[in-house]
N, C-alpha and C positions, 0 to 999 in steps of 0.2 A: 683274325685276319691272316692270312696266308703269306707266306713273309716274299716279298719282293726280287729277292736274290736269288732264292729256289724258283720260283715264278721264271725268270729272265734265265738261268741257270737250264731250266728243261728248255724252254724256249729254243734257247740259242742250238742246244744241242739238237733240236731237232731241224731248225733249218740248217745248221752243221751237214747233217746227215742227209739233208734232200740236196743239198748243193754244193759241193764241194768245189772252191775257185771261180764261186759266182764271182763276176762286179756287182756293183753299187753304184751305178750311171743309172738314176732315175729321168722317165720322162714326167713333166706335169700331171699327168694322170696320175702316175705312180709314186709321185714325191706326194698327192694331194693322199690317194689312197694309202701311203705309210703312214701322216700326221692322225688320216681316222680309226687306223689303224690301234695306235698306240693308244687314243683313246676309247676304243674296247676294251683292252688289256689293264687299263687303271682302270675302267668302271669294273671290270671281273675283279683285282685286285681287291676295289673297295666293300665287293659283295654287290654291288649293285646289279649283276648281273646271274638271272642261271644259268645254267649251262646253257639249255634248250635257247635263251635271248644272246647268249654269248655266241653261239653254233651261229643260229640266224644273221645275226650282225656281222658276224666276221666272212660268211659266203656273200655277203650284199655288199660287202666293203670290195672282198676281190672279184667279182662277180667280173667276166668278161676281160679279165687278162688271162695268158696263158703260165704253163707252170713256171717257168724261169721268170718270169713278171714278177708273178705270186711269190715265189723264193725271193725276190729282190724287195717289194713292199713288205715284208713279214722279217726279214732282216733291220731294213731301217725301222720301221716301227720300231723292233728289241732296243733298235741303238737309240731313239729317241725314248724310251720307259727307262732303259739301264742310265739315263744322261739325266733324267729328274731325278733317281736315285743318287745321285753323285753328292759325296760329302754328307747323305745321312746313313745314320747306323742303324741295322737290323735292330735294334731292339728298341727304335725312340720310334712308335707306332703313331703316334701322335703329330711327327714331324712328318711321317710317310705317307699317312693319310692325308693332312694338312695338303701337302706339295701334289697329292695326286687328286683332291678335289678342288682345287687350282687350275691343274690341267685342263681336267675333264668341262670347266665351266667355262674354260678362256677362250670355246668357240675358234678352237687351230686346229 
């Protein structure tokens, strides 16, 4: 499993680098589109995903918002993956997995 913190860690950096001084005022659309967001990112995390279904799913999640949209759903996504992360430690895999096939089934 690909450790979570490196995961969230490129992540961030690169919406870092596509928007610098974005906000985070989502609309509906875009707060619904962050929640499906973050669950691509745990099923990638869990391996559930390959690339090629991961690529797929994540143009169909932002499909029809523009780039500053896109920058703001792919931020909160990071903030809602790094907030399941919260209080476990990279190396209890067990616990990481647990909490993100939690996620992924809770239908948010």
């Amino acid at each position: 499993m690909k450790s979570p913190i490196l995961t969230a860690t490129v992540f961030a950096a690169l919406v870092a680098q596509a928007a610098p001084g974005m906000a985070l005022s989502l609309s509906p659309e875009e707060f619904h589109a962050s929640r499906q967001m973050a669950c691509v990112l745990a099923q990638q995390e869990l391996g559930q995903l390959s690339e090629e279904e991961y690529g797929s799913k994540t143009h169909r999640v932002l499909a029809g918002f523009g780039e500053t949209e896109r920058d703001a759903v792919l931020a909160k996504a990071l903030g809602y993956f790094d907030g399941l992360m919260f209080a476990i430690t990279d190396d209890n895999e067990q616990a990481v997995a647990r909490r993100l096939e939690d996620f992924t089934t809770s239908n948010t």
